[in-house]
N, C-alpha and C positions, 0 to 999 in steps of 0.2 A: 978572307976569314968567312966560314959560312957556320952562321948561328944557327942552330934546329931547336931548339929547347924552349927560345920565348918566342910569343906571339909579334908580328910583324908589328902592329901598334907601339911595342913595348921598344924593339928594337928600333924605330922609326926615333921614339921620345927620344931614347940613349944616344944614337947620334947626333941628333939636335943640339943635346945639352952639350955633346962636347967640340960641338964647331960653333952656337952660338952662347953658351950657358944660359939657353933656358929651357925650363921645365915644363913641361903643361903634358897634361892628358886625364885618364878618365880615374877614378879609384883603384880601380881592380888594373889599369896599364900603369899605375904610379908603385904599387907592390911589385908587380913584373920590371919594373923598372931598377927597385931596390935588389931585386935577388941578380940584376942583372949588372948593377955596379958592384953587387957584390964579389960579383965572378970574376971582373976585370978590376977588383980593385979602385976603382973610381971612389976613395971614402966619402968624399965631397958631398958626390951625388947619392951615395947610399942613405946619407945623414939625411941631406933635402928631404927625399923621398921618404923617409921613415918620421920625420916633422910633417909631410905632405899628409900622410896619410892619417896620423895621430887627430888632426885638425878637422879631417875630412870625414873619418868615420863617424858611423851611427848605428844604433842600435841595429837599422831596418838594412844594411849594407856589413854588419858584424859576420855573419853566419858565410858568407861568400868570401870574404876578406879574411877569415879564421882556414877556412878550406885550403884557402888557395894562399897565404903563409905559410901553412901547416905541409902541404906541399913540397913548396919552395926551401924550406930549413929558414924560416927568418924568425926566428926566436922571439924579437922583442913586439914585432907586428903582431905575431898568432897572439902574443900575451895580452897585448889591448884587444884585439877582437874579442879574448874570449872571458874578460873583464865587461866588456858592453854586453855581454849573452848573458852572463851569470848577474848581473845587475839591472840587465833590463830583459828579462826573458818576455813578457806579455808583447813585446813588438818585436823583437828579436825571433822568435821560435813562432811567432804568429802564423808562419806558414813552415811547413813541416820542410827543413834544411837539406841540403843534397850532401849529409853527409855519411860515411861509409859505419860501420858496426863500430870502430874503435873511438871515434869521434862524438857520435853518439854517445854511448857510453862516459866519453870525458865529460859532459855537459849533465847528462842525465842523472849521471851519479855523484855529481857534484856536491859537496855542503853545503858548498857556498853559492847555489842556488837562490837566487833574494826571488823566492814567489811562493802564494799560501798555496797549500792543500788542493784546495778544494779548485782557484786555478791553475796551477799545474795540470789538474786530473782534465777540464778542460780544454785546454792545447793538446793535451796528447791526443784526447779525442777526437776534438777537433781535426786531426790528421789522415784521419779515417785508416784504414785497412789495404795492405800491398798488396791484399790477394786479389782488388780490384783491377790489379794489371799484372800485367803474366812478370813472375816471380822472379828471384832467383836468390842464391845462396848470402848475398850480403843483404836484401830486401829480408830473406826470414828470419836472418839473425838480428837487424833491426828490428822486424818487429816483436821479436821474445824480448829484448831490452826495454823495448815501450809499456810489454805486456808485465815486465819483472819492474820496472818502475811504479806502475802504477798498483799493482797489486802489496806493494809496501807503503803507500803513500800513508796511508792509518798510523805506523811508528815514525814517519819521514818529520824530522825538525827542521823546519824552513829557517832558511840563511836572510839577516835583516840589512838593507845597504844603509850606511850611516855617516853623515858628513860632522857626527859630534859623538866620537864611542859615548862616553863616561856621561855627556848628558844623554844620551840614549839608556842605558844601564837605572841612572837617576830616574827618568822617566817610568822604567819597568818595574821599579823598586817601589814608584808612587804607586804603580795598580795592584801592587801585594803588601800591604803594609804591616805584614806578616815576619816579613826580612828586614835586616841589618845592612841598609846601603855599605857603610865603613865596616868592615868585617866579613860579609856573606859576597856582598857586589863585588865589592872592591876591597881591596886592602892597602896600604902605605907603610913605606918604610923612610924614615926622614933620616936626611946625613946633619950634620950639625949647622943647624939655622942657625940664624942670629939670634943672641938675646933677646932684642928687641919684639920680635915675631912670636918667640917662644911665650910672651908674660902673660898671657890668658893664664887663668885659671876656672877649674870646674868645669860648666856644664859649656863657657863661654869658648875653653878649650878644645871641648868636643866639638862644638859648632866649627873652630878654625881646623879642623883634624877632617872634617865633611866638605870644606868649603877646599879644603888641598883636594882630598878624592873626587870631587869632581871637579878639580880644576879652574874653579873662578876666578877672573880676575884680579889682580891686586893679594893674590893669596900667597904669592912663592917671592922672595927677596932673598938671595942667596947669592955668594962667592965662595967659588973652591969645593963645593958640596954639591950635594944629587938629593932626587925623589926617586923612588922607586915604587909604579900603579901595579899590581897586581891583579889578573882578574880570572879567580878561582875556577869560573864556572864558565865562563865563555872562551871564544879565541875569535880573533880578531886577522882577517887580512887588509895588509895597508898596501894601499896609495901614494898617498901623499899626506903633508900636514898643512895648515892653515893658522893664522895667529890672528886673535880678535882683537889684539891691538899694532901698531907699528914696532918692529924689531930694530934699535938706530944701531948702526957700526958698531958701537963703543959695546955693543954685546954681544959676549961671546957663549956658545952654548952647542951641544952634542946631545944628540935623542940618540940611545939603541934600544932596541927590540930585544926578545928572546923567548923562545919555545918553555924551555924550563930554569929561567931565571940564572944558569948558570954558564950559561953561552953565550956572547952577545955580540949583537951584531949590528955595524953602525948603518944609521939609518939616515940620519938627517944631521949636518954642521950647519952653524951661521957662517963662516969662511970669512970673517969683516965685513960682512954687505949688510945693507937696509933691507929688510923683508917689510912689504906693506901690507899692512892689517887687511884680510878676507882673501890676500891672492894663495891661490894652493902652491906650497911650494916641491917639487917635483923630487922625490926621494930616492937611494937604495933600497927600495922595499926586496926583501925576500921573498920567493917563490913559495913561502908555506906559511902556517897561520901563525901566530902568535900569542904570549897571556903577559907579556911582562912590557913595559916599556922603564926607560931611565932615562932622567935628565938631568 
C-alpha cells in the first residue's frame, strides 16, 4: 500500500498505533493522523485523535490546526479550531494566519468575533501590507478583505465570549438602567409551576419572575413542565452547559435551543448521571446561533 496524501510523521504515528496501540506525536501529525484513520476506517483511532487534539489545542496552535482540518474534511477539529480564533483572536490572529481568501473571510467576517473595535483595527494592522513581497492573486484578494474589514469596523458589533449568558445580559442591563431586564433582556414563558413557588405576590412576585430570567439558584422547582428564556435582542452560540450546583441521578431534564422559538433542537439530556457542579458539560450544540433556550 503506498500512501501519498499524508506526511511520513503521520503515517509513521498510524502504524504504530495499530501494531502497538499507541499514540504519540506532534498536534498538527495528531490531525493528520485523524483524517488518516478516517480514510481507513480506524474509528478507534479517529476518536483518540480528535480527543487528542481537542485537549492539546490553543489559541496560539488554532489558526495552523483550523487550515490544516479545513484541508483534510474533518469537521469537528476545524469547528474547535475556529471556536478558539473567534474567542481568543488577540493571540490567535497575533500574527497574520497562512490562510487563503476564503478562510480569511470565514474569520474575518465573522459575528461571532469576541474582540473590540478598536483591537481588531490593531491586528489587521499589525499585519502590515502583501505588496511588501511580490504578490499574487490570493495575497490581493486577502488584502481587499483586510482592507473591506477594517473600513466597516465604525458599524462592526463586536461578538462577547460568555461563560454565564443571562448573567452577562443582567450585567449589561446594570450599565443602562434605562431597560427592562424581564421584558426588553429577556423574556419568560413558565409551563405550570407548583403552587407552592407560584404564592408570591406583587412586587415580591416580580422579584421571583427576575430571579427565574436570570436563572438563580433555588428559583426553578418543577415536574413535568418547562421554562422557556427568550432573548429578543441578542443570539447566542453554544458550547457547552455548566450547573452551579450538583445534578444527582434522580434528575431528569432536557435543554433545547432554537433560532425562532419554533424549531427545536435538543441540545443537552441528564441520561440518569450525576453532573458535578462547575464541570462543563459537553453538548449537541448547533452550528448556528440561537435566541431561545427550553427546559
Amino acid at each position: 500500500v503506498t500512501i501519498r496524501e499524508f506526511s511520513a510523521a503521520a503515517v509513521e504515528a498510524f502504524l504504530r498505533f495499530l501494531y502497538s496501540g499507541v499514540l504519540e506525536g506532534t498536534l498538527v501529525t495528531l490531525v493528520e493522523v485523524a483524517a488518516v484513520a478516517d480514510k481507513y476506517q480506524v474509528d478507534k483511532l479517529h476518536q483518540l485523535c480528535t480527543e487528542a487534539c481537542d485537549i492539546a489545542l490553543s489559541p496560539e496552535t488554532a489558526c495552523q490546526v483550523f487550515e490544516l482540518a479545513n484541508r483534510l474534511g474533518l469537521a469537528r477539529i476545524r469547528r474547535a479550531a475556529k471556536e478558539q480564533i473567534l474567542i481568543c483572536p488577540k493571540q490567535a490572529l497575533r500574527l497574520r494566519p497562512a490562510f487563503g481568501p476564503q478562510l480569511l473571510s470565514e474569520i474575518l467576517e465573522s459575528r461571532l468575533l469576541c474582540v473590540e473595535n478598536e483591537a481588531l483595527s490593531q491586528l489587521l494592522t499589525s499585519w502590515g501590507n502583501y505588496k511588501k513581497r511580490k504578490a499574487n492573486g490570493d495575497d490581493n484578494e486577502c488584502q481587499a478583505i483586510i482592507a473591506k474589514c477594517l473600513s466597516e469596523l465604525e458599524s462592526r458589533q463586536p461578538a462577547r465570549c460568555s461563560v454565564d449568558v443571562l448573567g452577562s445580559l443582567w450585567e449589561l442591563q446594570s450599565q443602562n438602567p434605562n431597560g427592562y431586564f424581564l421584558g426588553y433582556w429577556v423574556t419568560l414563558t413558565l409551563g405550570s409551576l407548583s403552587t407552592e413557588i407560584l404564592n408570591p405576590r406583587g412586587s415580591l412576585f416580580q422579584d421571583y419572575l427576575c430571579s427565574c430570567a436570570r436563572n438563580e439558584p433555588e428559583c426553578l422547582r418543577m415536574s413535568g413542565s418547562y421554562v422557556i428564556w427568550a432573548l429578543p435582542h441578542f443570539s447566542v452560540y453554544l458550547q457547552d452547559f455548566c450547573f452551579r450546583s450538583h445534578v444527582p441521578q434522580t434528575v431528569h431534564f432536557q435543554i433545547f435551543c432554537s433560532q425562532d422559538g419554533a424549531r427545536w433542537h435538543l441540545a443537552v439530556a441528564s441520561d440518569k448521571r450525576r453532573i458535578e457542579a462547575g464541570t462543563p458539560v459537553e453538548c449537541n450544540a448547533p452550528d448556528y446561533t440561537v435566541k431561545y433556550f427550553k427546559l
